[in-house]
C-alpha positions in Angstrom: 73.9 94.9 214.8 76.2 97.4 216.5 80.0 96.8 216.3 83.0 99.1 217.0 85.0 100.0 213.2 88.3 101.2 212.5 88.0 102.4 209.0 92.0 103.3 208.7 91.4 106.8 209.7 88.9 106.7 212.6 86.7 104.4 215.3 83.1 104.7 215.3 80.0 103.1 216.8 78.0 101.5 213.6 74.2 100.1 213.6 74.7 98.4 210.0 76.7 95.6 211.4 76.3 92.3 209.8 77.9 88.5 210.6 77.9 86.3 208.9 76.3 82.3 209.8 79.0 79.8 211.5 80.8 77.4 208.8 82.2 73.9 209.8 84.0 74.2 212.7 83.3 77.4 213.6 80.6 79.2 216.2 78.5 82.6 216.5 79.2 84.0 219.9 76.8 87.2 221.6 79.1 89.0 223.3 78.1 89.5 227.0 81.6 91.8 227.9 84.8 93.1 226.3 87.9 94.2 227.7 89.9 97.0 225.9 93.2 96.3 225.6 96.2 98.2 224.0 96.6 96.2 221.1 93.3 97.6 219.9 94.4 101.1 220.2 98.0 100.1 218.8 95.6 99.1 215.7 94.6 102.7 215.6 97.7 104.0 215.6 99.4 102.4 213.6 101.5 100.0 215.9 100.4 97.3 214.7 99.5 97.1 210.9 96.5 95.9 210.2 94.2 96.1 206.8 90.7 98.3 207.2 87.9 98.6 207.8 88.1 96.2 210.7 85.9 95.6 213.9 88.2 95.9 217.0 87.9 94.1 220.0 89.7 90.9 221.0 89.0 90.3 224.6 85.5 88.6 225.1 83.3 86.1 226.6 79.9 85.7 226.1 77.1 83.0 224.9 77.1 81.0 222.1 74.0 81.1 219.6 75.0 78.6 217.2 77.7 76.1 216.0 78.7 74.8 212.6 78.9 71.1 211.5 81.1 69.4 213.5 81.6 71.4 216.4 80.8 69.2 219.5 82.4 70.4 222.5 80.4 73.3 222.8 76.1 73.7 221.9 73.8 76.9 221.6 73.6 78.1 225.4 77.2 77.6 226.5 78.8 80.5 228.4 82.2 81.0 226.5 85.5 83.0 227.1 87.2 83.7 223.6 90.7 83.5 222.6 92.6 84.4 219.7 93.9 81.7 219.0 92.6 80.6 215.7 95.3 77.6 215.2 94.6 74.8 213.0 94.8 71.9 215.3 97.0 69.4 213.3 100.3 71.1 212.0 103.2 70.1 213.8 103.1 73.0 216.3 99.7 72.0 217.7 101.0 68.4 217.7 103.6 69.2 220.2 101.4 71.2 222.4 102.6 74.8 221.3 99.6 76.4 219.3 100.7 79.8 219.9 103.1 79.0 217.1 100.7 77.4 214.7 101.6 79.5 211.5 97.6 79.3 210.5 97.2 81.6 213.5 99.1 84.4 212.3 98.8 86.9 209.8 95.9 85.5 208.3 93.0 87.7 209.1 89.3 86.7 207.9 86.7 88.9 207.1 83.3 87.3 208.3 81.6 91.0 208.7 79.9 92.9 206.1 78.6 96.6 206.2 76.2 96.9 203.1 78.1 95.8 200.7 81.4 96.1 202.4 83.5 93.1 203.8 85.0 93.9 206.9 88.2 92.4 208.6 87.8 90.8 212.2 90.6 91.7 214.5 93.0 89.3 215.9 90.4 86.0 214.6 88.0 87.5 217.6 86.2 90.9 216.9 85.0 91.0 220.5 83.8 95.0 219.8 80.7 93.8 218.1 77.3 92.4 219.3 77.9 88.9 217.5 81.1 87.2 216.2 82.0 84.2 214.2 85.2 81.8 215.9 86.7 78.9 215.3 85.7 76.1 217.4 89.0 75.8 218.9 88.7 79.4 220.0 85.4 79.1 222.0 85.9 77.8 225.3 83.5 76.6 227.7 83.1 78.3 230.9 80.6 78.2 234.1 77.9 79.8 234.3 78.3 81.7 237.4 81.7 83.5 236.0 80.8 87.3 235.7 81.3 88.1 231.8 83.0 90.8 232.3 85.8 88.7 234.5 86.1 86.0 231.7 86.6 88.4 229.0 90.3 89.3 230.6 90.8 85.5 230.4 91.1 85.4 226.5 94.1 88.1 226.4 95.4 89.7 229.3 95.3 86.9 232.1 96.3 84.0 229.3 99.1 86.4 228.2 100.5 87.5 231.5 100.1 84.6 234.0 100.9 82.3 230.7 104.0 83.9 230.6 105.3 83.4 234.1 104.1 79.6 234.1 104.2 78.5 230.6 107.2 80.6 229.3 109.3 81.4 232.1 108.1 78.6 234.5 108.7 80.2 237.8 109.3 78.2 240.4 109.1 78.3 244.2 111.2 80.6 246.1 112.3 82.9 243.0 112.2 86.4 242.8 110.5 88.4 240.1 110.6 92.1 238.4 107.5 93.4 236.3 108.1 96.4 234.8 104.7 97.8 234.0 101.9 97.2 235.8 99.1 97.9 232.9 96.4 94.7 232.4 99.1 92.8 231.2 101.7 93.1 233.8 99.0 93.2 236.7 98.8 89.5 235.3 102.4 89.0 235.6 102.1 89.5 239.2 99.3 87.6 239.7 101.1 84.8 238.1 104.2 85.3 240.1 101.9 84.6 243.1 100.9 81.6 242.0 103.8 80.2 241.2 105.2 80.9 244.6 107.7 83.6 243.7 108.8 84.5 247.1 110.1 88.4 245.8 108.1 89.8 243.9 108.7 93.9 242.3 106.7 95.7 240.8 107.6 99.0 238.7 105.4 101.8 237.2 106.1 105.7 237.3 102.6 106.2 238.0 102.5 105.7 242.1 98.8 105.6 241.9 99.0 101.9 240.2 100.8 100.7 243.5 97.3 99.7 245.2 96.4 97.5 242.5 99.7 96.0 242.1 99.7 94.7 245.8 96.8 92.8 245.5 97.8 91.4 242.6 100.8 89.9 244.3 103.3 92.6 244.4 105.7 92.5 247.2 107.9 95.8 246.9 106.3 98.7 244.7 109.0 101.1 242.8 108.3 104.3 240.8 111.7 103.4 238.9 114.2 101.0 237.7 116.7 102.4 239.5 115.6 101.1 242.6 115.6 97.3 242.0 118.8 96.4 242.9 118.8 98.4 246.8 115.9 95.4 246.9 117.3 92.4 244.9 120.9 93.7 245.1 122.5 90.3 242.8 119.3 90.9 240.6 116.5 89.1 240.0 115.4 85.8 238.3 113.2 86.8 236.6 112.0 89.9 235.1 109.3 90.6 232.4 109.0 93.9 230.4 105.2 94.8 229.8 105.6 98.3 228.7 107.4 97.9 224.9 110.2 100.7 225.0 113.5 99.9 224.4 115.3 101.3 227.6 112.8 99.0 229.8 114.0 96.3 227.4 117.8 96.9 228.4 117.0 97.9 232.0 115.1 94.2 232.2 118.6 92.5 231.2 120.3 94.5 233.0 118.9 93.5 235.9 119.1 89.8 235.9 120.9 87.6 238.6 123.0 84.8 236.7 121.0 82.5 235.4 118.2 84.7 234.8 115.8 85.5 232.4 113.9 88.6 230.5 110.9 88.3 229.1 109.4 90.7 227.1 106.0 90.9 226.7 105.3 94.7 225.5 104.9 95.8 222.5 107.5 98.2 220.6 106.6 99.4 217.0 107.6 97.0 214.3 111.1 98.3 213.7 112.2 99.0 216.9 115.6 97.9 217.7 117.1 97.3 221.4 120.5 96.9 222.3 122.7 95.2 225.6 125.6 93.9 226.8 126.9 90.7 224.8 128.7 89.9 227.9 126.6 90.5 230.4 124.7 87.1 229.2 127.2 85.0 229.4 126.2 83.8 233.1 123.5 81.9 231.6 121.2 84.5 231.1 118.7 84.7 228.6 115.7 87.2 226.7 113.2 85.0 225.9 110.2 86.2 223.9 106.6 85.2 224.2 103.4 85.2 222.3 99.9 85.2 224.0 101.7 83.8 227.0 102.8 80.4 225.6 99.1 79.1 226.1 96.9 76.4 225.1 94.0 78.3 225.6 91.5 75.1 225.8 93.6 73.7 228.5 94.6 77.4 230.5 91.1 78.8 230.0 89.6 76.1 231.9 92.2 75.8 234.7 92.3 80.2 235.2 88.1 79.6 235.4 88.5 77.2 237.6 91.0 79.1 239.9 88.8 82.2 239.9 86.2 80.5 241.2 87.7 78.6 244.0 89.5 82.1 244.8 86.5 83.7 244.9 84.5 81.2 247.2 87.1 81.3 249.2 86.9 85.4 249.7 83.1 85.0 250.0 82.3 82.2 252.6 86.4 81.7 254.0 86.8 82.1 257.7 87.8 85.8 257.5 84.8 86.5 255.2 84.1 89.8 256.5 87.1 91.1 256.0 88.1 89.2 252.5 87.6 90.8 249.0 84.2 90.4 247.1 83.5 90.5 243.7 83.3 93.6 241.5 79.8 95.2 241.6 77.7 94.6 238.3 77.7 97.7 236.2 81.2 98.6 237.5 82.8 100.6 234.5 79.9 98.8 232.1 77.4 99.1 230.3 74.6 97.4 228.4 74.8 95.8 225.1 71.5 97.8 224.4 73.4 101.7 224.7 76.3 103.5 223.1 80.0 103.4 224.2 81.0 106.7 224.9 85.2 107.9 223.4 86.7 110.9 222.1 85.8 112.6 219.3 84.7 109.4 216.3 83.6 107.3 218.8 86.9 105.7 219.8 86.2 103.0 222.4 89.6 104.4 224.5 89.6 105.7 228.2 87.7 108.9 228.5 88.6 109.4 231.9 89.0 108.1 235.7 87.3 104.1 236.4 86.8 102.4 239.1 88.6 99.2 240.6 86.0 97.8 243.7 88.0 98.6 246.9 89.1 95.1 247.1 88.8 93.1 244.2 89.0 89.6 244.3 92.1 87.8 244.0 90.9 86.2 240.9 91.6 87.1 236.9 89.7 90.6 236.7 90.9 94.4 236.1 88.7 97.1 235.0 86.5 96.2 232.1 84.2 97.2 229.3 80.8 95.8 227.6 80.5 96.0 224.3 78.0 98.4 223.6 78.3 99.6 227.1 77.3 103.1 228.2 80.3 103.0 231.2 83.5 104.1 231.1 86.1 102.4 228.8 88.9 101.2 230.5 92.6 102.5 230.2 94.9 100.8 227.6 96.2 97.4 229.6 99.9 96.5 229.2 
């Protein structure tokens, strides 16, 4: 089968692909869509450490094919979206309802691929850049039907990570004004989030002016090109703010702009060693930096519920009483491909952007950004977050 590889010094597109048959509590997925997102190309750069060779992907959704003994909540047939979450189920973390912190979830990569003779690694417990992948159970969730893959595919990473935040970590609440700095997949999330939780200000930042479209309609209230601006809108500061880009000066600029009582939380990703630095005092008004893996979720439970708001988001745009006038969804083939053709990158076949996309007009409200399928002949999309 075809799969995506880093081998530690470049991607490419391989046809010698092999998976390996689901164990006990695990399931094979086929991959319907994949979303690229930066973590991937942070593997590729060396961001993120991570042994080689290893198939990439991490954001997917697809059908499953087969399940191991034991598995029950999900049978051969089932539309799934995928998280990353490979937690064990029964050490105290998962017992109080924070799996995200299940230390069998991290650092612990598997290698359920083979080339030839060759094991290979599978990225982040997912491997979404190949045709088929092996899960846990816990990690396959079940989805309707009617959800376009390529719209559940974001679920698994960038909508669990960025609306998670803003209602798992940070719990906004009605009435509260937000700041998200970085409007990649990720922080497009954020916003989203922020909308849902009734955030009554809500700011986006990016130095790219272009990306001020998007952010409105995921929520954004005030679009700035700069930091610097934030406090001529929120001049005591903000609630809440949430860095999606990982630098170190957007770090500081996040605290710095807090109201009392606020809170930073940081959600991009800096190389390992970075080091960021603020005002001891300036937290002393209760204010906090809070950090925040794959948006606090319990994918099982969040998966379900985002579904579920996507589609009564999109019915609504489709039949509401303004219906001519409301967003539809993204037209199939929009920045995709078939599983059947090659994806097109730079020179080795890196699955990264290789140039412009397209967002629908008016997307719908709902849990989608621009997206990829594995295998696809479209465009890739640009690195979210």
């Amino acid at each position: 089968m075809r799969g995506v590889v880093f081998d530690g010094s470049q991607v490419r597109v391989v046809d010698d692909l092999a998976v390996r048959e689901p164990g006990p509590g695990e399931v094979l997925v086929a991959i319907s869509a994949a979303g690229l997102c930066h973590s991937d190309l942070s593997v590729v750069d060396g961001t993120i450490p991570f042994p080689a060779p290893v198939v990439l992907g991490h954001e997917g959704a697809g059908v499953v094919e087969a399940v191991g003994a034991g598995v029950t909540h999900v049978a051969p047939g089932d539309h799934v979206a995928l998280s990353t979450l490979a937690n064990c189920g029964t050490c105290a973390e998962c017992d109080r309802g924070r799996p995200t912190m299940c230390r069998q979830a991290i650092g612990r990569p598997g290698r359920p691929f083979t080339r030839g003779s060759e094991a290979v690694y599978q990225f982040a417990s997912n491997s979404a850049f190949a045709e088929r992948t092996v899960v846990k159970a816990v990690q396959a969730v079940r989805i309707p039907a009617d959800i376009p893959p390529a719209s559940a595919a974001l679920i698994g990473c960038g909508v669990l990570t960025g609306v998670g935040a803003v209602l798992n970590r940070a719990r906004v609440d009605r009435g509260d004004s937000v700041v998200v700095i970085g409007t990649g997949g990720i922080g497009l999330n954020v916003l989203q989030g922020a909308r849902l939780a009734g955030a009554l200000r809500i700011v986006a930042v990016d130095a790219n002016p272009a990306k001020e479209e998007a952010a409105r309609r995921f929520g954004a209230t005030d679009f700035l090109t700069s930091v610097e601006g934030v406090r001529e809108l929120l001049p005591t500061g903000a609630d809440h703010t949430f860095e999606c880009v990982g630098r170190v000066e957007l770090i500081r600029a996040a605290v710095d702009l807090l109201d009392r009582h606020g809170q930073a939380v940081l959600l991009g990703v800096p190389p390992a060693t970075a080091e960021a630095s603020f005002l001891v005092s300036s937290l002393y008004l209760d204010k906090s930096v809070l950090g925040c893996r794959y948006g606090s979720s319990r994918p099982q439970r969040d998966i379900a519920l985002y579904a579920a708001l996507y589609r009564t988001r999109r019915r609504a745009a489709w039949h509401g009483p303004c219906s001519r006038s409301r967003p539809r969804s993204p037209p199939p083939g929009t920045s995709a491909g078939t599983p059947s053709e090659s994806p097109r990158g730079p020179a080795g076949g890196a699955a990264a952007s290789t140039g412009p996309y397209r967002i629908p007009p008016r997307g719908p409200p709902g849990p989608w950004t621009a997206r990829w399928t594995p295998g696809g002949g479209g465009r890739a999309p640009p690195a979210a977050g």
